[in-house]
C-alpha positions as CSV (number, residue, x, y, z in Angstrom):
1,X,-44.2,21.2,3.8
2,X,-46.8,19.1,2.5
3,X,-48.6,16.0,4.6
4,X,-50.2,13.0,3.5
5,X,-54.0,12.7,3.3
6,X,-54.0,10.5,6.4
7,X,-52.0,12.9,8.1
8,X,-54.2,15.9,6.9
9,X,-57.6,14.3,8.2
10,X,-56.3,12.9,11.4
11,X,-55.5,16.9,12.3
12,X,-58.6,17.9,10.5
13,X,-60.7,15.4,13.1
14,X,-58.3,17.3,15.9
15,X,-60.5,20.1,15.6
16,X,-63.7,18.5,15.2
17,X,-63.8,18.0,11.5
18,X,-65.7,14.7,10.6
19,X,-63.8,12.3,8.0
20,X,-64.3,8.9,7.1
21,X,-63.3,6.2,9.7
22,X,-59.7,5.0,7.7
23,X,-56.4,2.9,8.6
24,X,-53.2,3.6,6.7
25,X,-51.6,0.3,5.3
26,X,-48.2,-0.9,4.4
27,X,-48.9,-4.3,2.5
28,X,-51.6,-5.8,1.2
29,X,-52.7,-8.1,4.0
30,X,-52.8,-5.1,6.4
31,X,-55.2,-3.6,3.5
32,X,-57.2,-6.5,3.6
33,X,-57.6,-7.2,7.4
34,X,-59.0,-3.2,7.4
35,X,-61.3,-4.0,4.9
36,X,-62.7,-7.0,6.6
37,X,-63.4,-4.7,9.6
38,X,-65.1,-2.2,7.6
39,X,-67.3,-4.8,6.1
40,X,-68.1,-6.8,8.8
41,X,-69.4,-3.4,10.6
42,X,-71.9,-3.2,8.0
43,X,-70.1,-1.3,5.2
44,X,-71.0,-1.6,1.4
45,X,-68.3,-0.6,-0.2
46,X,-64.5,0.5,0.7
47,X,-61.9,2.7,-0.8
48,X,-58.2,2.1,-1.3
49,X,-56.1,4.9,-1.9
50,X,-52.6,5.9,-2.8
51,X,-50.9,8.2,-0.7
52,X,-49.1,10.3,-2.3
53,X,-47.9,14.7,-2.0
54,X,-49.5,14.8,-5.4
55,X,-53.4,15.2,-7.1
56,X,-54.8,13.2,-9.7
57,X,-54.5,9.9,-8.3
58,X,-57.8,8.5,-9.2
59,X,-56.8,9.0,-13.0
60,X,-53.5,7.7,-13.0
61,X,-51.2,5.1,-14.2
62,X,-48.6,2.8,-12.5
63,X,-46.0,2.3,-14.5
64,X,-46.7,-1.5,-14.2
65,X,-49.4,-1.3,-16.1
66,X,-52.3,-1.2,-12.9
67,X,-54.7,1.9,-13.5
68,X,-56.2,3.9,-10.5
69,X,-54.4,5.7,-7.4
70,X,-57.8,5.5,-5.6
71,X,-60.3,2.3,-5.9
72,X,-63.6,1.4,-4.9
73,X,-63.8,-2.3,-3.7
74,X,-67.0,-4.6,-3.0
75,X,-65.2,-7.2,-1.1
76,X,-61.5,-7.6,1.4
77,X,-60.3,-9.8,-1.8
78,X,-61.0,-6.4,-4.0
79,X,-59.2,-4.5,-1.4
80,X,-56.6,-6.6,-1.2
81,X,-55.6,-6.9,-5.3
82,X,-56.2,-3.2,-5.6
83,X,-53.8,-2.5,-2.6
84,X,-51.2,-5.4,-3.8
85,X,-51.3,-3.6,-7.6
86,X,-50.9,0.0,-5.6
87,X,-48.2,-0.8,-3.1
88,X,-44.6,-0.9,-4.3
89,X,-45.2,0.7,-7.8
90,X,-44.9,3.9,-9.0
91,X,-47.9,6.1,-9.6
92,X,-48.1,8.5,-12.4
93,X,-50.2,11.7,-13.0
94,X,-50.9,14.5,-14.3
95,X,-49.0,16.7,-10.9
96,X,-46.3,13.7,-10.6
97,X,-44.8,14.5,-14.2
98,X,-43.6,11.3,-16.1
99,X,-41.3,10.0,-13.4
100,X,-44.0,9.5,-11.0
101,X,-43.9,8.8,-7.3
102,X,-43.8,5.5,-5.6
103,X,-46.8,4.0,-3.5
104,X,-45.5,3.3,0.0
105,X,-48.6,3.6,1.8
106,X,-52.4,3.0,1.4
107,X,-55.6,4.5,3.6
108,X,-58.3,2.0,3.6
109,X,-61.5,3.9,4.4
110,X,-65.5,3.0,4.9
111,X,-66.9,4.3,1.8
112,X,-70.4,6.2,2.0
113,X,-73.0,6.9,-0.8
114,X,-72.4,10.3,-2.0
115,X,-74.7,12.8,-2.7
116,X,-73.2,15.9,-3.5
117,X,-69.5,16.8,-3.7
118,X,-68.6,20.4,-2.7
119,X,-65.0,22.1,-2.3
120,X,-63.9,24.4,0.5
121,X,-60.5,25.6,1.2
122,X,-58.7,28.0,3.8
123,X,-55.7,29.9,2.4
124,X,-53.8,33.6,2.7
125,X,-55.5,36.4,0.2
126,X,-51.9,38.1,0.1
127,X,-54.2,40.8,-2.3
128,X,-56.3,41.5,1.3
129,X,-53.6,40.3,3.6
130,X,-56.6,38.0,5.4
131,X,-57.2,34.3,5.7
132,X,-60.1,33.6,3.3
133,X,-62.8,30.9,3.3
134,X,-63.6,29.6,-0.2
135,X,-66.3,27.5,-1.3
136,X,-67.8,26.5,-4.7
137,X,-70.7,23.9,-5.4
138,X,-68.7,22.5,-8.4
139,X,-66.6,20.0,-5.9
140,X,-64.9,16.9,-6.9
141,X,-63.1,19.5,-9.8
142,X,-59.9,21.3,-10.0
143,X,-60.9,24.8,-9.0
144,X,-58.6,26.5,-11.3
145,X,-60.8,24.8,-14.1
146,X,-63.9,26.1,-12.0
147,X,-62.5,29.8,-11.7
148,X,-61.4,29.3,-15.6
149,X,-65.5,28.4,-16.7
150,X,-67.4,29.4,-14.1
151,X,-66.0,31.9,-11.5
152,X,-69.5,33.1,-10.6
153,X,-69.8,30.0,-8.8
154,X,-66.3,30.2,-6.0
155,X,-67.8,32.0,-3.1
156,X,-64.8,33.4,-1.2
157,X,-65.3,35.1,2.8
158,X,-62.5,37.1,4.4
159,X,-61.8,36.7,7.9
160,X,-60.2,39.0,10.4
161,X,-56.9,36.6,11.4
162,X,-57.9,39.1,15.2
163,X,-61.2,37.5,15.7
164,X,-61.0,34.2,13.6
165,X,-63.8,33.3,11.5
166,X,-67.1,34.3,13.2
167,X,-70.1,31.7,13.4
168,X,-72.1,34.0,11.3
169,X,-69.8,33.8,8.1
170,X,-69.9,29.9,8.5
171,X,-73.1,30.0,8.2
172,X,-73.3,32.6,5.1
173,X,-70.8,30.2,3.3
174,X,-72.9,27.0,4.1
175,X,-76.2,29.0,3.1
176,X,-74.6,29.9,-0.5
177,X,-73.1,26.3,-1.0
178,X,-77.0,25.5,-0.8
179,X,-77.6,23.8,2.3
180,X,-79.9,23.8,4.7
181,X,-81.4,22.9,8.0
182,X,-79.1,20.3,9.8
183,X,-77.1,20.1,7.2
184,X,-76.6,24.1,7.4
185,X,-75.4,23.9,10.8
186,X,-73.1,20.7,10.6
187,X,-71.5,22.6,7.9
188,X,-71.3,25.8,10.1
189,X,-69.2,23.8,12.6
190,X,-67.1,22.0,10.5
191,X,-66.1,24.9,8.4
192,X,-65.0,26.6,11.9
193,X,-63.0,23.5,12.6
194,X,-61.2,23.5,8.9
195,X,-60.4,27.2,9.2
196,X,-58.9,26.6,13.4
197,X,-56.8,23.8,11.5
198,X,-55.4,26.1,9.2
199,X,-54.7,28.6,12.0
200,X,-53.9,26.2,14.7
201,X,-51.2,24.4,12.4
202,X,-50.0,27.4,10.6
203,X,-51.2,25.7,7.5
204,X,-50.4,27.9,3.9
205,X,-53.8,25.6,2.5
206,X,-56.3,23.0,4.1
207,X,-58.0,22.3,0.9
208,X,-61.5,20.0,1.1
209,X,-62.2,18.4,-2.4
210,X,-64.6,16.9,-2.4
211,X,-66.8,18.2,0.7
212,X,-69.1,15.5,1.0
213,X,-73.0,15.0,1.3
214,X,-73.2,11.5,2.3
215,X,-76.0,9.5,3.4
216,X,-75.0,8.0,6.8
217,X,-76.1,4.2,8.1
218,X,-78.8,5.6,9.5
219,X,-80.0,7.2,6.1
220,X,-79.6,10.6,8.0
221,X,-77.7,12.9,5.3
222,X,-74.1,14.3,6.9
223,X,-70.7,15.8,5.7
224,X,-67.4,14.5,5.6
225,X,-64.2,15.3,4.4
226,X,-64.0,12.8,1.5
227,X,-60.3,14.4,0.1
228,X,-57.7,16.6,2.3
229,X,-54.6,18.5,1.1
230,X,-52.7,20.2,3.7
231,X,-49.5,22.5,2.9
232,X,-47.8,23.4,6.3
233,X,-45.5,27.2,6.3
234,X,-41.9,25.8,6.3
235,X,-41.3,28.7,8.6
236,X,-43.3,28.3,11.4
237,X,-42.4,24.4,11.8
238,X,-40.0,25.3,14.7
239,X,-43.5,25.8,17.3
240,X,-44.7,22.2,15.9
241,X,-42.5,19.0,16.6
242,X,-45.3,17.3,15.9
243,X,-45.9,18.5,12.8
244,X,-42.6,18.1,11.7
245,X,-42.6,14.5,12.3
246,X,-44.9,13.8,9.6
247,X,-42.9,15.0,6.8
248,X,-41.9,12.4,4.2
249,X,-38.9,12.9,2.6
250,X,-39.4,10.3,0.3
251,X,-41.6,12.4,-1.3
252,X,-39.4,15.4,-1.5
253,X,-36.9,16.3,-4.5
254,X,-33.4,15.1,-3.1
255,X,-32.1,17.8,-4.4
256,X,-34.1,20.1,-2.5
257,X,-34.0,17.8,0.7
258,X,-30.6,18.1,0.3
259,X,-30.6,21.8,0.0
260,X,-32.7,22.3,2.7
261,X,-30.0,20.6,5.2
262,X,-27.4,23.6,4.7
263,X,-30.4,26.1,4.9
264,X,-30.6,26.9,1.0
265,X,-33.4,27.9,-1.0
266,X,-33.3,25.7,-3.7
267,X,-36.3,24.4,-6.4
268,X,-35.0,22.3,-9.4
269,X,-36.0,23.4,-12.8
270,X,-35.6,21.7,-16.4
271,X,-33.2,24.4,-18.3
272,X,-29.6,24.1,-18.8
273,X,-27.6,27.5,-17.0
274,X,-27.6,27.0,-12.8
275,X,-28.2,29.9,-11.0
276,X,-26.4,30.5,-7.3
277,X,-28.2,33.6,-6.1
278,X,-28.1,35.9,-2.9
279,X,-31.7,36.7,-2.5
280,X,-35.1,35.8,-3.8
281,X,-35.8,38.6,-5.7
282,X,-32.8,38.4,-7.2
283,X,-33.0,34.8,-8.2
284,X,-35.7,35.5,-10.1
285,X,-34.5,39.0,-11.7
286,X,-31.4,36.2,-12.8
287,X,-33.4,33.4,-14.0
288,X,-35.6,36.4,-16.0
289,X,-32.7,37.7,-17.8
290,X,-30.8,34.1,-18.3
291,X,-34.4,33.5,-20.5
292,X,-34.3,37.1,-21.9
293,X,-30.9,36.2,-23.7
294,X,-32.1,32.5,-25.2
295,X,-30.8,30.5,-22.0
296,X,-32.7,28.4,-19.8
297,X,-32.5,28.4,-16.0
298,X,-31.7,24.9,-14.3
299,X,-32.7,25.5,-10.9
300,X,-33.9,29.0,-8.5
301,X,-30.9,28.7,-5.5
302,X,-31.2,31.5,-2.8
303,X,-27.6,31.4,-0.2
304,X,-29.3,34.1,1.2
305,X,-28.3,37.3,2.8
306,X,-25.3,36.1,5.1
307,X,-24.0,32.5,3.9
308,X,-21.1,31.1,4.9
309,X,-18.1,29.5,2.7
310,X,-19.7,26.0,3.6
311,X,-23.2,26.8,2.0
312,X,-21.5,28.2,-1.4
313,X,-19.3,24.9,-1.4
314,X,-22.3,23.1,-0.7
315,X,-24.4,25.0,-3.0
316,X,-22.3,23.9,-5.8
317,X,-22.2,20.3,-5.3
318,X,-26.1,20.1,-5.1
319,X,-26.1,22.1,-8.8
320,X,-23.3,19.7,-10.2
321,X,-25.9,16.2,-9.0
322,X,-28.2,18.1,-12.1
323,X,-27.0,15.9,-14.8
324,X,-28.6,18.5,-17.5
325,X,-26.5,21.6,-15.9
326,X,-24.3,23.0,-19.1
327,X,-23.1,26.1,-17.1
328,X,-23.0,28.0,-13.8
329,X,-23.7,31.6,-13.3
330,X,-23.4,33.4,-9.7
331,X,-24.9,36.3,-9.0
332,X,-24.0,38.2,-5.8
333,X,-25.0,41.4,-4.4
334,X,-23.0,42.0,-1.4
335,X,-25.0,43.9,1.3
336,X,-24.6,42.2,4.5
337,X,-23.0,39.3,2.5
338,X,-19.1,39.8,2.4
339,X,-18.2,39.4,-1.6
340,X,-14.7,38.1,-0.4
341,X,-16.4,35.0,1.5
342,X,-18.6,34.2,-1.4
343,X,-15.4,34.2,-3.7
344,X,-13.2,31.7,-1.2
345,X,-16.4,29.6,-0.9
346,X,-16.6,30.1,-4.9
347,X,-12.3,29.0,-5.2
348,X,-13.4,26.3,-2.8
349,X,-16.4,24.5,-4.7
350,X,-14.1,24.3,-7.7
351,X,-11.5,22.5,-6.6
352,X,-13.6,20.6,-4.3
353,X,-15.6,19.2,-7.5
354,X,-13.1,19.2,-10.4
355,X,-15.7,21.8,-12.2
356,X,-15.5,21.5,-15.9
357,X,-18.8,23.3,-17.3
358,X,-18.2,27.4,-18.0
359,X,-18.3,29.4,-14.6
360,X,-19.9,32.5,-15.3
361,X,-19.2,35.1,-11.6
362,X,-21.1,38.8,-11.4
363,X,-20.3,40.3,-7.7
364,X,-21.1,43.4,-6.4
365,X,-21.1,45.3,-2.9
366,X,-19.4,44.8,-0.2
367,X,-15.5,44.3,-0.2
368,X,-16.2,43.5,-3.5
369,X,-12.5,44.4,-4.8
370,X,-10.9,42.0,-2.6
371,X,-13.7,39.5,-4.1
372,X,-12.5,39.9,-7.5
373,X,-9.0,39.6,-6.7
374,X,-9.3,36.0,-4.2
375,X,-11.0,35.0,-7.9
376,X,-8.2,36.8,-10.1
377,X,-5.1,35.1,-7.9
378,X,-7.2,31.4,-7.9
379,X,-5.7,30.8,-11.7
380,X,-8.8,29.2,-11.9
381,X,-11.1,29.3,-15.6
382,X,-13.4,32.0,-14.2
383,X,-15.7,34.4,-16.4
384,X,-16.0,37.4,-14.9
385,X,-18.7,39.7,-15.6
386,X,-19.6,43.5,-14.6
387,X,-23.6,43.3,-14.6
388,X,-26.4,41.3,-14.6
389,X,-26.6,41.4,-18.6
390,X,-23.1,40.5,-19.6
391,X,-23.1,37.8,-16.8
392,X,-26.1,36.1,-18.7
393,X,-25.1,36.8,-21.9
394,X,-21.8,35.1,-21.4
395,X,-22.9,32.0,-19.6
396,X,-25.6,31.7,-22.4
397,X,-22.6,32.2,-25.0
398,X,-20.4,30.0,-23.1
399,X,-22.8,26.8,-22.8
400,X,-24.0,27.0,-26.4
401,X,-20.5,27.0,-27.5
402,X,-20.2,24.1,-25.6
């Protein structure tokens, strides 16, 4: 599950990780009011930015025509135009794809002069099975592009998920990101506080970019968390309510929203040939060998190891809302899964919808005879199929014939 910005640096600042002072806004008056504040407290310049579960917003598009997801504004009057040409429209770039996502909310913050951009992130090494810090002096870019040109320069630190990360390996990571003396040991503390974020909220990335080098009112130099991305493990959101309140499913597929509802794995794709898979592994042996044979998978769907009539039935109606979906292939192993229940659930979804498009079925395992007879005595227009290869060669046939 993925959070807002707003949402990532208030539980960054939880555990003592400094971000700009900010106010999320729903209209542009509210924008403007904020603004006023900030500039009346002394600031010189304030940001308005989209919010958004996607990257790229300072180089996008709205499809009215506005340009910029993130603005810098001299005055409340800039703040509010920018935030009235934000709010409302949709936003488009580069991680949106060309349907974009619509601007619902704004965070206002207090802008400061920025010195140096640096990126940090907290993810799972699944090579090292550790948490690992990583840094890299080239902030304010994507780091795949950093990795791509100039890997010498990603610092990475493993940390023992027993002890969490030690004071001494902030510090080695703050050291090689080049700073030094105060700055050295504000960066030690808040690295500590972005890696307890990640571990505290179960996090699968807290992702800093850019890590700031600001010059404060004062003139003293500090850091801040200019840019958060937080991704949450779906799994562990049962031990956080809290957590669980912030998600947006506004910016979710529907599809998968919908999915998710009856407990199904379920990611839409841009092929042709739906896929309704028990297991993951599976799924992707199936959507492997529906591309092997000159077809194109519409979606990855995991029922899982034990589903129930109700989630094939439902399974089938979220693959039939696809408007591009020429054909349907199912692809059961049946270890714990009973084959018979996946066929009634399978008899079920088809009269239930009125299913036109080629039906492509492959079971195997467990009481898989009585299976294949429920689907023999439906008199329904099933394909049967007796592997994984003549399953998606005859769905491929089947929807290129047409």
């Amino acid at each position: 599950m993925n959070v807002h910005e707003f949402q990532a640096k208030q539980l960054l600042s939880k555990y003592g990780v400094a971000v700009p002072p900010g106010e999320v806004c729903d209209s542009p008056e509210s924008a403007k009011r904020v603004g006023d504040q900030f500039f009346n407290k002394g600031a010189s310049m304030v940001v308005v930015k989209s919010q958004i579960h996607a990257g790229g917003r300072g180089k996008g598009t709205f499809k009215s025509g506005f340009r910029g997801g993130v603005k810098l504004c001299k005055s409340a009057d800039e703040v509010f135009e920018n935030a009235r040409g934000m709010l409302g429209n949709v936003l488009v770039t580069k991680q949106t794809g060309p349907e974009g996502r619509l601007v619902s909310k704004v965070l206002v913050e207090m802008a400061r002069e920025i010195q140096k951009e640096l990126y940090v992130a907290v993810l799972l090494d699944r090579t090292i099975s550790r948490p690992i810090l990583m840094a890299s002096t080239e902030g304010g870019m994507d780091i795949e592009e950093v990795a791509a040109k100039t890997p010498e320069k990603i610092v990475k630190e493993a940390i023992d998920p027993a002890l969490g990360m030690m004071p001494y390996q902030a510090r080695k990571v703050a050291a090689a990101l080049g700073l030094k003396g105060d700055l050295l040991n504000q960066a030690a503390k808040l690295l500590q506080g972005i890696y307890r974020t990640w571990w505290e909220c179960d996090a699968t990335l807290v992702e800093i970019n850019p890590f700031c080098v600001v010059l404060s009112n004062d003139g003293k130099a500090a850091l801040l968390a200019v840019d958060a991305k937080l991704s949450l493990d779906d799994n562990a959101l049962y031990r956080h309510p809290d957590l669980q309140a912030m998600r947006d499913l506004a910016e979710e597929a529907p599809l998968e929203t919908a999915a998710s509802k009856f407990n199904l794995n379920y990611i839409k794709l841009d092929g042709t040939i739906a896929c309704l898979v028990n297991g993951a592994g599976l799924a992707m042996a199936t959507m492997d060998i529906i591309q092997h044979f000159g077809g194109r998978p519409a979606n990855f769907l995991d029922v899982g190891g034990g589903a129930s009539q109700e989630q094939v039935a439902a399974a089938f109606q979220i693959i039939l809302q696809d408007p591009n979906v020429k054909g349907i292939l199912v692809n059961i192993f049946g270890g714990i899964m009973d084959c018979d229940v996946i066929a009634k659930g399978i008899v079920a979804a088809v009269k239930q919808t009125g299913l036109q498009l080629p039906l492509v079925v492959r079971l195997e395992g467990n009481n898989v005879a009585a299976g294949k007879k429920t689907l023999a005595d439906s008199d329904l227009t099933i394909i049967g199929a007796d592997s994984m290869a003549d399953a998606a060669q005859k769905v491929v046939h089947a929807v290129a014939k047409g």
